[in-house]
N, C-alpha and C positions, 0 to 999 in steps of 0.2 A: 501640397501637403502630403506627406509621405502617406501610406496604409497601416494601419495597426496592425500588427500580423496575427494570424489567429492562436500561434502559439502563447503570445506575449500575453492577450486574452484571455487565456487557459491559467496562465501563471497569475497573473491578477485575482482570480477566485480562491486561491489559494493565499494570497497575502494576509489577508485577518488571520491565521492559522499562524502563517509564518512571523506575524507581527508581533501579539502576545504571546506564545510560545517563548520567543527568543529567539530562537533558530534563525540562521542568517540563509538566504537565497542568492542571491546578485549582490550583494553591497562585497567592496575589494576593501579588505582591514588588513594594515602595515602598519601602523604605527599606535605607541599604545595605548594611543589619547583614544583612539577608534576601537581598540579591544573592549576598553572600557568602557563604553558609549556602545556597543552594537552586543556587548557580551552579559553586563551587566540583569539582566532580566532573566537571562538562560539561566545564569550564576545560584539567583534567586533562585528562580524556577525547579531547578535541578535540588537545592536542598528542602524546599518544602518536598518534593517527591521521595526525597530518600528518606527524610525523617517519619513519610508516613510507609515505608517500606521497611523501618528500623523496627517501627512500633507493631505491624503485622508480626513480622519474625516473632519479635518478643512475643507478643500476644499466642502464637501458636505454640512457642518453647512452654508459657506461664502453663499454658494450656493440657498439654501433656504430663509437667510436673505434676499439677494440682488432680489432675485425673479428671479431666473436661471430658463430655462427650464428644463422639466425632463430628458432629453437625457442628459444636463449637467450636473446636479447633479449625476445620475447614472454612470455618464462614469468610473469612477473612484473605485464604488462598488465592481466589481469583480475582482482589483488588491489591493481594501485594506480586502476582504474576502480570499482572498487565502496568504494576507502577514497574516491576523492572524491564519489561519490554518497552515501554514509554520510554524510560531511560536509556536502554540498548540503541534505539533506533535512534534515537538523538544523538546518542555518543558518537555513531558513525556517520552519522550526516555531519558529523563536526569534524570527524576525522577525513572524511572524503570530501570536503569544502570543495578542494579546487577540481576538484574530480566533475562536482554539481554543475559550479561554474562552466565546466570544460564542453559537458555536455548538453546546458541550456544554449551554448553558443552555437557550438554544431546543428540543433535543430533548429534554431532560428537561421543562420545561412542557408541549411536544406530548401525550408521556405521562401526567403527571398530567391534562391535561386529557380523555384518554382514558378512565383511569381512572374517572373521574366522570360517564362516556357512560352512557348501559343498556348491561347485559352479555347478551353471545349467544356463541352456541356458534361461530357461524362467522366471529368476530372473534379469540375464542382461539387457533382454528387455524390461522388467520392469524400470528399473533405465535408461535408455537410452532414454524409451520413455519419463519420466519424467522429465530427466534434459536435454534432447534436446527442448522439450516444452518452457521451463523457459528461458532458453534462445536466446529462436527465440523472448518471449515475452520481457524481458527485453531488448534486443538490439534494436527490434523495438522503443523501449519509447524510449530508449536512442538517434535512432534518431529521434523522434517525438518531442523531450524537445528540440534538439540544434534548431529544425525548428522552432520551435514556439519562440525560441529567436532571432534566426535570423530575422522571420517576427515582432514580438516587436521593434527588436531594429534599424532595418535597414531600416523599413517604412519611418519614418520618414525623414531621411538624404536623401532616394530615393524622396521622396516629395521634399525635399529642394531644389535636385539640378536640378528637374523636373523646378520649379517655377524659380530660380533662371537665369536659359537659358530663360526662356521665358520671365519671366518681368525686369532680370537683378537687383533683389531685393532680400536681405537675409533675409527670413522668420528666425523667432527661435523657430522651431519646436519640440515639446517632445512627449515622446508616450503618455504619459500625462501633464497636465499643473499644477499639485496638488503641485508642489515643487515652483511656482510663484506664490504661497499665501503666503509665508514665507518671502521671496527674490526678491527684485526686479528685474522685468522683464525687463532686460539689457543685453547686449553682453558678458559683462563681467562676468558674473556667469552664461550662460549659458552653459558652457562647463562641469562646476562641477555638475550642474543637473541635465544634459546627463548623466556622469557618476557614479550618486548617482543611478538614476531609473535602470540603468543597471547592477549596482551592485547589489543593492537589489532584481533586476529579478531574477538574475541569483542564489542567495544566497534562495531565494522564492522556486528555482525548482529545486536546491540541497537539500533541505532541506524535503522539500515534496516526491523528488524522493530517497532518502536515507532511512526514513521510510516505504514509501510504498512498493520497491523493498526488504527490508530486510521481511517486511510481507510475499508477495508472496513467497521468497527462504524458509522462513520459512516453511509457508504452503504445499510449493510443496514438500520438504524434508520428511515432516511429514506425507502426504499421499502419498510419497512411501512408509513410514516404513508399514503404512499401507497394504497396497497393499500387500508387500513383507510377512509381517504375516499371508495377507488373504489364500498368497500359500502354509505359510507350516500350517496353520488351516486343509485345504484343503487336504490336504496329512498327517495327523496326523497320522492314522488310516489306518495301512497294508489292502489292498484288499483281502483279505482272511477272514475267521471266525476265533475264540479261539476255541483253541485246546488243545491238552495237554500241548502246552506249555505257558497258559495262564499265567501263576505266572512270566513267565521272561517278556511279549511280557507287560504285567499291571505292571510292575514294569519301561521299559521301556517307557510306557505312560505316566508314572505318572512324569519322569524326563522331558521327553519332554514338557509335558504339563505344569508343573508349571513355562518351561520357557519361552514360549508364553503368560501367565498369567503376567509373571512379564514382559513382551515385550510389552504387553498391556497395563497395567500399567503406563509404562513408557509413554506410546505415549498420554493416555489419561492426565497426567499432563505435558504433551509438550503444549499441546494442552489449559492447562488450566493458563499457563503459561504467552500464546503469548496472550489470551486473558484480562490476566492482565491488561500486555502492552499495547495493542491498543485497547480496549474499550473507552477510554474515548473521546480518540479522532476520532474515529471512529462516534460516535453519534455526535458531534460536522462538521464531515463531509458530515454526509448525511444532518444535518440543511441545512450549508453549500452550498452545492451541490444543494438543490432545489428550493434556493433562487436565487444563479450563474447563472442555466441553463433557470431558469423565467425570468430574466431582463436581459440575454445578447439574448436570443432566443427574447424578444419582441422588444428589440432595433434593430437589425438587419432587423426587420421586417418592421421599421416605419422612418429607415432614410437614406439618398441618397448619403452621403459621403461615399466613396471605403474605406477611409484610415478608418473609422471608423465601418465600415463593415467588412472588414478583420481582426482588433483588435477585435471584439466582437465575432465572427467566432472563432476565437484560441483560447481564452478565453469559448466560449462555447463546442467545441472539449475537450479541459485538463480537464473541469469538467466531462464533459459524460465520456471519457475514465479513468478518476481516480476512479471515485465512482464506473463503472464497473468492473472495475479486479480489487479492493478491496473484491466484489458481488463475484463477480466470483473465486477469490479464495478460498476464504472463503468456497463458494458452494462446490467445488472440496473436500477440504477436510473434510467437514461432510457427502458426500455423502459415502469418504473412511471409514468413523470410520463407516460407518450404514453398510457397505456390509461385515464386519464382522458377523455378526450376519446369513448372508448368507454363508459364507465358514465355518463356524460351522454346518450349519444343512446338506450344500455338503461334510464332514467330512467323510462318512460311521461310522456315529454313531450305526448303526443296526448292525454291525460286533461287537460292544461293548457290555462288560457287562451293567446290570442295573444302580450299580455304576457306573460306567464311564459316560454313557449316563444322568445320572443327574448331573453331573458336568459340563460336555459339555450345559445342558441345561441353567445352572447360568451363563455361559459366553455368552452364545446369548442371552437371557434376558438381560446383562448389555449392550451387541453391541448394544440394540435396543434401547439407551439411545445415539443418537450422540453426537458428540466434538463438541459444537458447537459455535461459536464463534460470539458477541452480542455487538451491542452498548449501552455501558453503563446498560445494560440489560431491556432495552427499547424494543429494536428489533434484531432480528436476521439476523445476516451477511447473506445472502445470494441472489442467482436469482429473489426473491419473493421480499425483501427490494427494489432492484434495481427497478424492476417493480414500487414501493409503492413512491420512490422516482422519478419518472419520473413522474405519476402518478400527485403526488403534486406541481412539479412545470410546471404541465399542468392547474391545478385549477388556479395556482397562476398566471399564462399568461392568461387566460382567463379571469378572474377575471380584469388585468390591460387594455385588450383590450376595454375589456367592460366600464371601468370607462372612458381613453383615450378616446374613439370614441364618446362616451356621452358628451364631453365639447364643 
């Protein structure tokens, strides 16, 4: 009985994501009996989100005509900026299908072909420490997303029946009111509006947390391979000198070596792969992100209602923590492709021939070039963006403090 591989493992936790969402992973669709059948749910999916993206807009347009305050017109901001990031990342995970495909395959043969390496203790705990990481972090989101729906969605009915004991009056309460610019504000459609915004919540943070988790497994996969080459870089080169039996010991480096070269190889277009992928909407999330974190951080700042405080709060939490462990993975794995260039020069190249040793030196010259992975190639994923991103929508909160306190 074959090995489940630990990749395939990884991808498995992510399936309920990828299941309801729509979003397709692995399934191969040609023909259009199968469009229909594997597309059908995204279809869905993708107009309940826009129609509650249509009804934001509107709500914000109504809002400034009618001469709404800024809390009112904004309230609404950072659930139609993350329905159309939900939407962004889906588009291009539809649009880079085989791309996905291309490079679920790639790490899965990395892995069998690891598999088939000699096994050692300090290769295990490598892989162990890596994919016990990933999923301390994914299970966390996993429960940080049901929390953050359950306070969206629960608020409000707990308000309801808060007021309801007390004034004996049925408020008709929504986590938002953007769906009563459409429809009138009656008993009677309120139940479907509740469960319009809950649905598209919910479809909002499958859809976001299906890309971004598929990112991370990626990245974390990709710098183990790393890792795992840096140790047999590391170990290329017997601790001894050449001796007489240089001609067998350079014969056997040269097979080793070229297949570290081509292991290399492999990982730097994994690497240039996943960047395809998520580039595009990766720049579109850091806009995103530092516009979310500026107007739900200044709102929270400036108004006295709990329920609208604790919505702007979750809302400012999901952005900090997404645009973060995007950063942060991202960080992790160019920090792997660069420490190659370091287990080439701890190699015991000095026990090498000339030749050998100039060879050796073309592959740390090319480590010193990281994998590294860009929005839109505007900026570079990493620790330093997140900063840069924070950074902005600290101007951008200042800037609005300043204008507000001045009227």
């Amino acid at each position: 009985m074959s090995k489940i591989l630990i990749f395939d493992q990884s991808l498995e936790k992510l399936g309920v994501l990828f299941r309801y969402s729509g979003m397709n992973l692995q399934r191969e669709i040609v023909t259009p009996k199968e469009m229909v059948k594997y597309r059908w749910l995204y279809s869905l999916n993708f107009m309940v989100v826009l129609s509650a993206a249509i009804a934001s807009v509107y709500y914000i347009i109504l809002g400034i005509v009618t001469g709404k305050s800024f809390i009112e017109v904004t309230s609404v901001t950072p659930c139609l900026t993350f329905s159309i990031l939900a939407m962004i990342k889906a588009h291009y995970h539809l649009m880079y299908e085989k791309h996905v495909k291309e490079l679920v395959q790639l790490l899965r043969d990395l892995e069998i072909k690891e598999n088939n390496r000699e096994k050692c203790v300090e290769k295990e705990e490598i892989i162990a420490d890596e994919t016990r990481f990933l999923n301390k972090v994914i299970n966390v989101l996993y429960v940080l997303n049901c929390s953050m729906i359950v306070v969206f969605d629960m608020t409000p009915m707990v308000l309801l029946a808060v007021k309801y004991y007390k004034t004996q009056e049925f408020e008709m309460l929504l986590p938002y009111l953007d769906v009563f610019s459409f429809i009138p504000y009656e008993l009677i459609y309120w139940p479907f509006a509740y469960i319009h915004q809950i649905w598209s919540e919910c479809v909002v943070l499958l859809e976001m947390a299906a890309a971004d988790y598929l990112f991370f497994t990626c990245c974390t996969h990709i710098r183990l391979q790393f890792r795992l080459l840096q140790y047999d870089f590391e170990r290329l080169i017997p601790d001894r000198s050449i001796s007489k039996g240089e001609r067998y010991q350079q014969e056997e480096f040269h097979n080793k070596f070229a297949e570290l070269i081509k292991w290399h190889h492999d990982l730097i277009h994994s690497s240039n792969i996943l960047e395809i992928i998520y580039s595009k909407s990766t720049l579109f999330n850091f806009l995103s992100s530092s516009l979310v974190i500026c107007l739900t951080g200044f709102n929270v700042t400036i108004v006295d209602d709990l329920f609208v405080i604790v919505t702007f709060l979750t809302f400012l939490s999901m952005a900090l923590m997404q645009v973060f462990f995007l950063c942060f993975f991202a960080d992790l794995l160019m920090s792997a492709s660069l420490e190659i260039s370091d287990a080439v020069y701890n190699c015991k190249w000095y026990f090498a021939t000339p030749r050998v040793s100039k060879q050796l030196l073309l592959v740390q010259t090319r480590a010193q070039e990281p994998c590294k992975l860009t929005a839109a190639g505007f900026a570079d994923v990493n620790l330093n963006a997140f900063m840069r991103v924070l950074s902005s929508a600290w101007s951008y909160f200042a800037l609005l403090q300043t204008v507000y306190s001045g009227k």
